[in-house]
C-alpha positions as CSV (number, residue, x, y, z in Angstrom):
1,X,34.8,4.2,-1.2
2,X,36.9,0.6,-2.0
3,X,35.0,-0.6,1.1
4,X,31.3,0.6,-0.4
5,X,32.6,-0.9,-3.5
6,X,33.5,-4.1,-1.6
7,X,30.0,-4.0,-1.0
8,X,28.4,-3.5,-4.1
9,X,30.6,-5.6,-5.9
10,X,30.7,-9.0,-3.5
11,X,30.0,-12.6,-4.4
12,X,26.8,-13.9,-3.1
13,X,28.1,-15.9,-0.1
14,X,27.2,-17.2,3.9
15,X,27.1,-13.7,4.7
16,X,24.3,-12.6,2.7
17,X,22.1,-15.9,2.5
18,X,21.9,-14.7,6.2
19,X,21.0,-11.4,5.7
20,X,18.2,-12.6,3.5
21,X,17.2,-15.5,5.9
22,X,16.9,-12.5,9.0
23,X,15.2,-10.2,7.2
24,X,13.0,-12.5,5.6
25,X,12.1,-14.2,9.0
26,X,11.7,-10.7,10.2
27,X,9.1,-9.6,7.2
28,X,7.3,-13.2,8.0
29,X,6.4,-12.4,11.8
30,X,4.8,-8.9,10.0
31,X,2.6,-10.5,8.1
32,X,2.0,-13.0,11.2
33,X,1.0,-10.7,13.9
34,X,-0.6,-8.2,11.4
35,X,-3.2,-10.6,10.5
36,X,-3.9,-11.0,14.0
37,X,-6.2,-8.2,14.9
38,X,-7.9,-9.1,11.6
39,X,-8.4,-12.7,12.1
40,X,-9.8,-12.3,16.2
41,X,-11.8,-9.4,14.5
42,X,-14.9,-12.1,14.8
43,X,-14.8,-12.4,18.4
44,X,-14.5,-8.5,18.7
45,X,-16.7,-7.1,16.6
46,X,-15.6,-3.0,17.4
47,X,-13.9,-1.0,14.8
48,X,-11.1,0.0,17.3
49,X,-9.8,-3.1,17.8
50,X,-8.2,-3.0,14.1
51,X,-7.4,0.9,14.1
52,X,-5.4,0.5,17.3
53,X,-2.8,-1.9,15.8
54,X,-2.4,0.3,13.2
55,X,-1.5,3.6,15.1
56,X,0.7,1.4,17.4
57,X,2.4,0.4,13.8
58,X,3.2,4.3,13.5
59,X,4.8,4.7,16.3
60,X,6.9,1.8,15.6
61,X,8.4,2.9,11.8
62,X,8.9,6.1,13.6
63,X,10.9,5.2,16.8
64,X,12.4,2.4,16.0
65,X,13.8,3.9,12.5
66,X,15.5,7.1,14.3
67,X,16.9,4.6,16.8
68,X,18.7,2.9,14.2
69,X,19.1,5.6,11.9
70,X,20.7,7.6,15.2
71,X,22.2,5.4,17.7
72,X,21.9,1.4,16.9
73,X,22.5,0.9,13.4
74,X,20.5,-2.1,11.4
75,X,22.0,-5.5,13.4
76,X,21.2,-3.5,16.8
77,X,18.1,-2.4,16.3
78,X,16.6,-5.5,15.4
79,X,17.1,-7.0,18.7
80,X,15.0,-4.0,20.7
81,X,12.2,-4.8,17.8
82,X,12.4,-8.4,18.6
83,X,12.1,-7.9,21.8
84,X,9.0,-5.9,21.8
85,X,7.6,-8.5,19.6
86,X,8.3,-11.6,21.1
87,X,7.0,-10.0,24.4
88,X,3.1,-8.7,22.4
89,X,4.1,-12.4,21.0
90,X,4.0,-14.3,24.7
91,X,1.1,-11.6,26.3
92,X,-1.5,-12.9,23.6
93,X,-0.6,-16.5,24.2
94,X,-1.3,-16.2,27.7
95,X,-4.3,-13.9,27.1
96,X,-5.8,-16.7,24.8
97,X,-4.9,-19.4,26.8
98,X,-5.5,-18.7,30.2
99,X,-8.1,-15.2,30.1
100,X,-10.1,-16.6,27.4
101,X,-13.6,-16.5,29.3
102,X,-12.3,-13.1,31.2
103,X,-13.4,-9.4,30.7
104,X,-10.1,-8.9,30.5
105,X,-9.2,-11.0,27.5
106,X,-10.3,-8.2,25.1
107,X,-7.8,-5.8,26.5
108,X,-5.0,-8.2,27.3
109,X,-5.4,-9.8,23.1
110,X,-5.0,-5.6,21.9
111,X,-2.3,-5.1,24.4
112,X,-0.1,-8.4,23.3
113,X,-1.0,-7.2,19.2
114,X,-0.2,-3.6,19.7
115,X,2.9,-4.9,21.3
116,X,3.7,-7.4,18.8
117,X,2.8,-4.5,15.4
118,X,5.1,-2.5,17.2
119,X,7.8,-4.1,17.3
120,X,7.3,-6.0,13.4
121,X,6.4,-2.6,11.9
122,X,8.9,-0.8,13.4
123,X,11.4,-3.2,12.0
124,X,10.1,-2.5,8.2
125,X,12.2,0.5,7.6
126,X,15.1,-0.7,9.3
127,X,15.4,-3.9,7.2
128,X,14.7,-2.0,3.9
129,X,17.5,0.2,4.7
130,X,19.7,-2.7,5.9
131,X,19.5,-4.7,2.8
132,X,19.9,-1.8,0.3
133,X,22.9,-1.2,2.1
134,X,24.3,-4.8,2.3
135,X,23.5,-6.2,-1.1
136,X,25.2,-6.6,-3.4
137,X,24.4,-4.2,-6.3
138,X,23.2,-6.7,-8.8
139,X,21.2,-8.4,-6.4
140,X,20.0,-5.3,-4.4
141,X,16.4,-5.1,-6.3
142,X,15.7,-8.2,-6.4
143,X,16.2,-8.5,-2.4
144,X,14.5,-5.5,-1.7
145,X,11.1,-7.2,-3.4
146,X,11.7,-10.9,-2.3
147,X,12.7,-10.5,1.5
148,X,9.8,-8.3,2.0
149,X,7.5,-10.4,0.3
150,X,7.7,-12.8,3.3
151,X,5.1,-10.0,4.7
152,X,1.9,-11.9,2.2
153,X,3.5,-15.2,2.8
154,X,3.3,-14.6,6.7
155,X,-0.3,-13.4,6.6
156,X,-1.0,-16.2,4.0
157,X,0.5,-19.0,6.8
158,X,-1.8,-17.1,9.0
159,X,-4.9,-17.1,7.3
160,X,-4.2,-20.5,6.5
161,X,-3.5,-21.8,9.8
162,X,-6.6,-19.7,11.2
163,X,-8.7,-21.2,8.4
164,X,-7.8,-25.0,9.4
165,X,-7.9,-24.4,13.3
166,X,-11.8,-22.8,12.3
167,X,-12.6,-25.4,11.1
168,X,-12.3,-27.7,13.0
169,X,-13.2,-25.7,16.4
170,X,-15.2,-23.3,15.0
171,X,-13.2,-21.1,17.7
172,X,-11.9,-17.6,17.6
173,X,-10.1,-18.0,20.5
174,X,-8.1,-21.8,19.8
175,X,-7.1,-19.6,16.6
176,X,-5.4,-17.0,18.3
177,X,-3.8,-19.8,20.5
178,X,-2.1,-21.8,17.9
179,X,-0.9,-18.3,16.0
180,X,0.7,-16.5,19.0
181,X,2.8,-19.7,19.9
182,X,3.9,-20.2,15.9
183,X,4.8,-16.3,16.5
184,X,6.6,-17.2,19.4
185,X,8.9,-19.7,17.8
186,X,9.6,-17.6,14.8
187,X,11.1,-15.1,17.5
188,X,13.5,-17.9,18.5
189,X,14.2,-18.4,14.7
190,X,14.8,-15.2,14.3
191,X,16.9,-14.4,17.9
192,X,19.7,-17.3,15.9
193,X,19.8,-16.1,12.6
194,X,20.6,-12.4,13.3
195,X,23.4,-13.2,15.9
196,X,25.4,-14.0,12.3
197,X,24.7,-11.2,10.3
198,X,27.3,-8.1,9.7
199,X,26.1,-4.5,10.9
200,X,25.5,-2.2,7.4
201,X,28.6,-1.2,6.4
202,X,27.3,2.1,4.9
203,X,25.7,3.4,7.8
204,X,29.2,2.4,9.9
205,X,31.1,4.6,7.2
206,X,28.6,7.6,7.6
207,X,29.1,7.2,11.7
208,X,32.8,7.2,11.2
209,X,33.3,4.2,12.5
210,X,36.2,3.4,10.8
211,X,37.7,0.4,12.6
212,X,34.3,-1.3,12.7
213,X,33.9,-1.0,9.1
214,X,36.9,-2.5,8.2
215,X,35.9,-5.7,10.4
216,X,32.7,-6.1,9.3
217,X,33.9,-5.7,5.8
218,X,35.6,-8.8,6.1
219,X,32.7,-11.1,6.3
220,X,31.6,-9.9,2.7
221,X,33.3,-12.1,-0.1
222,X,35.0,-10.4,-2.3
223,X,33.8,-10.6,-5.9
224,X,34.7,-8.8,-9.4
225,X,33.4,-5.4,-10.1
226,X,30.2,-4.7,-12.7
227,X,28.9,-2.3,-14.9
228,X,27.2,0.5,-13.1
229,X,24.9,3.1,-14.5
230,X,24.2,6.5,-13.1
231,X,21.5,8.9,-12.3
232,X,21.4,11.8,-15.2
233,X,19.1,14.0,-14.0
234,X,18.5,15.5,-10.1
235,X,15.7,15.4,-8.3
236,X,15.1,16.9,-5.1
237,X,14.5,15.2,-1.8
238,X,11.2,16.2,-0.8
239,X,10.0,16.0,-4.5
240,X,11.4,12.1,-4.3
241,X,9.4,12.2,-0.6
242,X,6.2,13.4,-1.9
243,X,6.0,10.9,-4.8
244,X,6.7,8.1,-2.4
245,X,4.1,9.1,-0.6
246,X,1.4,9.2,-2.9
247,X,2.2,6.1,-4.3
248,X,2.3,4.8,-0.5
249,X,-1.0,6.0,0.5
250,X,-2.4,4.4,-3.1
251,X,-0.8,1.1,-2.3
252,X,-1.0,0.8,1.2
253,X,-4.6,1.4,1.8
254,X,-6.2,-0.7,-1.7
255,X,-3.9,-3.7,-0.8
256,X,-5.4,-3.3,3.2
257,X,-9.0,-2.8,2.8
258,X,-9.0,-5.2,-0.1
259,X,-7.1,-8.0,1.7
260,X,-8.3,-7.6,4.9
261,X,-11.3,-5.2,5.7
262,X,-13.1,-6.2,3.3
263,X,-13.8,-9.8,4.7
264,X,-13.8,-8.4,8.1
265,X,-16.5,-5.9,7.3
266,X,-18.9,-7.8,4.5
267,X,-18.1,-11.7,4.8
268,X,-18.4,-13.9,7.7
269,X,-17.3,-17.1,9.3
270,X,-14.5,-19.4,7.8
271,X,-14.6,-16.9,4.5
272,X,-12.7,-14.2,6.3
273,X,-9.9,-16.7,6.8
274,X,-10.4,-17.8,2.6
275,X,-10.8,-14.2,1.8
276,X,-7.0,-13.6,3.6
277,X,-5.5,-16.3,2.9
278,X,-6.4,-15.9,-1.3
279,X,-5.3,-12.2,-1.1
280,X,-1.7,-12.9,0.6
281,X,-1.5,-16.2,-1.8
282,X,-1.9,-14.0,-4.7
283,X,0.9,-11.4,-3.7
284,X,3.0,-14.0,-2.4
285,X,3.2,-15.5,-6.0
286,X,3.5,-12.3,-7.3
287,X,6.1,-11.2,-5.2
288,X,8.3,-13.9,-7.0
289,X,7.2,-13.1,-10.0
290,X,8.0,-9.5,-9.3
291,X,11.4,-10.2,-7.8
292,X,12.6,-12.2,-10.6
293,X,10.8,-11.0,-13.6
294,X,9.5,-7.6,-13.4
295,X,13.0,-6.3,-11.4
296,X,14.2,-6.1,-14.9
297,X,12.0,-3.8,-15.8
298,X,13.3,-0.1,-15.6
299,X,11.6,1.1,-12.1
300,X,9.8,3.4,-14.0
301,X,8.0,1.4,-16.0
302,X,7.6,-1.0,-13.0
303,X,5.2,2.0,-11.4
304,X,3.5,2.6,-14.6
305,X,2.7,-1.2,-15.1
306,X,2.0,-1.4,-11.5
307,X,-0.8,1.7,-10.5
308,X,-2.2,1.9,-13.9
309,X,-3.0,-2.1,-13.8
310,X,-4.0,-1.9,-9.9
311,X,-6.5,0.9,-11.3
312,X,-8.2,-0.9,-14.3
313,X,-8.2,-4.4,-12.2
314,X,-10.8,-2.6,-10.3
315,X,-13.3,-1.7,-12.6
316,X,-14.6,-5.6,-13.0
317,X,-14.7,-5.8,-9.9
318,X,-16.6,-2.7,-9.2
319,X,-18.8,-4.1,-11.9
320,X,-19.3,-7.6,-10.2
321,X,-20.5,-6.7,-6.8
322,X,-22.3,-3.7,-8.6
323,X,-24.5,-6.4,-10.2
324,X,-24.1,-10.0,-9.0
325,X,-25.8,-12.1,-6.9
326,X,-25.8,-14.9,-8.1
327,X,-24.1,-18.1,-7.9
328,X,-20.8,-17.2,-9.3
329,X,-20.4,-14.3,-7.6
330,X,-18.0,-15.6,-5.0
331,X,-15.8,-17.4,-7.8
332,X,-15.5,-14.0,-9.9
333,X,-14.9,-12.1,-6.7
334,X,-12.1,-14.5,-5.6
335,X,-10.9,-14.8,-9.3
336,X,-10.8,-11.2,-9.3
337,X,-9.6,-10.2,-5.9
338,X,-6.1,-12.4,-6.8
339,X,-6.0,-10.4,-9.6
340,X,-5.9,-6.7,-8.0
341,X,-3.7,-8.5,-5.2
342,X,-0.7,-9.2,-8.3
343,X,-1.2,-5.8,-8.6
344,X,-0.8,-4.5,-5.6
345,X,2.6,-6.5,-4.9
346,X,3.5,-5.1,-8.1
347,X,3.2,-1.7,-6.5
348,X,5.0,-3.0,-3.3
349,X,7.6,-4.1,-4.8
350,X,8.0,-0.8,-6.5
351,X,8.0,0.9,-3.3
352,X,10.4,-1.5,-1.6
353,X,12.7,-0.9,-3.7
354,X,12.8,3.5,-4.0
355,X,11.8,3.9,-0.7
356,X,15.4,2.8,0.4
357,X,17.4,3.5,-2.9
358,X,15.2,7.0,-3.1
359,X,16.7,8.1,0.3
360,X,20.2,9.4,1.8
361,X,22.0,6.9,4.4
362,X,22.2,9.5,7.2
363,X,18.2,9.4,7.5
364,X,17.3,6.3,5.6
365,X,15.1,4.5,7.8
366,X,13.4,7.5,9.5
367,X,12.8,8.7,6.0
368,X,11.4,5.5,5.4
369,X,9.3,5.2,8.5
370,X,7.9,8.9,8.0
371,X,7.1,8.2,4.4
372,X,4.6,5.5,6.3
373,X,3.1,8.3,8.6
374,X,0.1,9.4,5.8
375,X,-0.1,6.1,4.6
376,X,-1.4,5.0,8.1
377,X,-2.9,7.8,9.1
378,X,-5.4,7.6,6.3
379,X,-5.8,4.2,6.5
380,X,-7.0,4.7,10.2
381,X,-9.8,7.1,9.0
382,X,-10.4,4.8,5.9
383,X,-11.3,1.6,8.5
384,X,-14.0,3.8,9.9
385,X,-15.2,5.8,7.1
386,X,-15.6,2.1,5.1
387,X,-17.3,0.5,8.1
388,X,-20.0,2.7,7.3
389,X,-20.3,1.8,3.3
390,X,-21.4,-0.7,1.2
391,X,-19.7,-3.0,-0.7
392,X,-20.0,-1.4,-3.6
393,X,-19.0,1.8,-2.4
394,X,-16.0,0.1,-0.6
395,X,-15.0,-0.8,-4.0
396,X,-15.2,2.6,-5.7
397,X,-13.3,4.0,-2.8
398,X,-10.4,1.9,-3.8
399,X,-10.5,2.4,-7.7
400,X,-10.1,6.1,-6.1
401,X,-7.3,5.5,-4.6
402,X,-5.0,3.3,-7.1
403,X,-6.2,6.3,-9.4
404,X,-3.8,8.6,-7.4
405,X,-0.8,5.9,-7.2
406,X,-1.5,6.2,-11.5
407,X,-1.3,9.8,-11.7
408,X,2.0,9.6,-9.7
409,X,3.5,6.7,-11.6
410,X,2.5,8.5,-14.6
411,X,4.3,11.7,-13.5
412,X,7.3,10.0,-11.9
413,X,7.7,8.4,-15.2
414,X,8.3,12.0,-17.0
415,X,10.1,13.7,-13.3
416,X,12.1,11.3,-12.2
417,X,15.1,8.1,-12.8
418,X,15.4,4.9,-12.6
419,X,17.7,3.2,-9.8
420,X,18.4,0.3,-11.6
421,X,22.0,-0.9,-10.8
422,X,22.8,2.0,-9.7
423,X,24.4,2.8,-6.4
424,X,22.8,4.0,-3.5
425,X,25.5,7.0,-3.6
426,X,23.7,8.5,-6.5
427,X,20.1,7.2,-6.2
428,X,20.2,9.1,-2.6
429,X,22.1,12.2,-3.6
């Protein structure tokens, strides 16, 4: 317990400005590669090409998270996910630079992204376990909602780059090119930064692993101990589960089909770069507003605030497309969209930081990763079920579902406890 408290109670030092450096690199090359399928959704044109990634995304948070959670540990584990995403990394440069005018570019693009999500999504649960274990305690929340924040500023670089390279081709294909080689040399980035990082000292302690716990202990700096606060009420695993579920399925899916679908399915040209690169703008700044304002909110009222606004954000919305045509429509709609995309980092941030806090260390990151499982799932049948609707009803879908993240703010808020500086010991229990 001195060591866990060693933990929780360090200075901010080397050690940790590389844990946040490696995870945030990590949560950038998510929001990278899963723009990709999006962004070459132009020169594809087939539903499948965007549901794919996603399923290859679910068997990532799953394998990769028991992995760690079983056998790796946090440090180990991220170089088998690097690994599998440098390689989808270097298979859709070559596709895009050599098979461009093949048959077998299609094929060879969806293997090098499925590749690529597999590895960057399987890494998601891993680092949100790694850094609630690692930080310290009065830093913890505000890490768990910056570092993954990287994910909108990733897709944001992405859409950006894709939107410039357009431009000035008016190629697909030069896009892709110029994205999988800036993915490639984030891998390199990345390959440096986590050589340096200490393995999670909690999950060392719940292997037994004694001796290593001691030396990796060592490279946190010691610092002076806080005030905590505790949990006063339980609340039982599956019932914390289920909440994070709904509020995953609410969040996930309106911030995807908003952000990304959307301007896949209804817009055209250079605007489905704007249209992505507006959205991840929007929860970028967010994200830092989140991660340094709204973290001191009580988590609670960080749901409530959250799925409640992410609901009524999208009734003008609903109303706009319901109704205009005209001339402003696209500066509304983009005024608009930013807003509901604040939102939904809002609700992010809320789930990055109980998913890991909410969830015992023995199981933390394949908790995480199953968590994901109906989230993904239903977005899957959501990409086909909207390629089939209007814009309008696209919309409503979506006011649908931040409806249900609302209901289960609104319940959590009466059920359950906040996590706010308190350690992971008694937020897991």
């Amino acid at each position: 317990m001195e060591v866990i408290q060693r933990v929780d109670f360090a200075r901010w030092g080397k050690a940790h400005w590389a844990i946040f450096a490696s995870t945030a690199i990590g949560y950038f090359m998510w929001g990278v590669i899963g723009s990709l399928a999006y962004l070459a959704y132009p020169q594809v044109k087939a539903v499948w090409f965007l549901v794919l990634p996603i399923l290859s995304q679910l068997a990532g948070d799953l394998g990769f998270s028991w992995i760690s959670d079983k056998a790796l540990g946090r440090k180990s584990t991220f170089y088998l996910t690097m690994f599998t995403y440098g390689l989808g990394s270097l298979i859709l440069a070559i596709s895009a630079l050599y098979f461009s005018t093949s048959r077998y570019f299609v094929y060879l693009a969806t293997l090098g992204i499925v590749l690529g999500l597999l590895g960057v999504e399987g890494e998601v649960p891993v680092a949100l376990s790694y850094i609630a274990e690692i930080m310290p305690l009065k830093f913890r929340d505000k890490m768990l909602v910056l570092s993954p924040n990287f994910d909108n500023l990733g897709a944001m670089v992405a859409a950006l780059l894709g939107y410039i390279t357009f431009g000035y081709t008016h190629s697909t294909i030069v896009e892709i090119r110029a994205l999988a080689l800036f993915s490639l040399t984030l891998v390199l980035v990345a390959l440096v930064l986590r050589y340096v990082v200490p393995e999670s000292i909690r999950w060392l302690d719940v292997k037994g692993l004694k001796e290593r716990v001691l030396s990796e202990a060592k490279k946190i700096p010691q610092g002076s101990p806080i005030e905590v606060r505790s949990v006063q009420k339980r609340v039982s695993l599956w019932k914390r589960f289920a909440y994070l579920v709904a509020i995953s399925v609410s969040q996930y899916l309106t911030y995807g089909l908003m952000a990304f679908v959307v301007a896949d399915y209804y817009f055209s040209g250079n605007a489905v770069n704007f249209i992505i690169f507006l959205a991840n703008l929007a929860a970028t700044l967010a994200g830092v507003f989140a991660a340094f304002v709204l973290t001191k909110l009580s988590t609670r009222s960080l749901s409530l605030l959250s799925y409640v606004g992410g609901a009524l954000s999208m009734v003008p919305i609903y109303l706009l497309v319901s109704v205009s045509t005209g001339s402003l429509f696209y500066p509304l709609f983009y005024s608009l969209l930013s807003l509901n995309m604040a939102f939904s980092e809002f609700a992010w941030a809320v789930r990055t930081i109980l998913e890991p806090t909410l969830m015992p260390t023995s199981k933390r990151a394949f908790l995480i990763g199953l968590i994901r499982v109906a989230p993904m799932v239903s977005y899957s049948v959501s990409v086909y079920y909207t390629s089939t609707l209007s814009l309008t009803s696209t919309v409503l879908f979506n006011a649908l579902l931040w409806g249900v993240g609302g209901i289960s703010a609104l319940v959590w808020s009466l059920k359950g406890y906040d996590v706010n500086l308190v350690p992971l010991e008694q937020t897991s229990r």
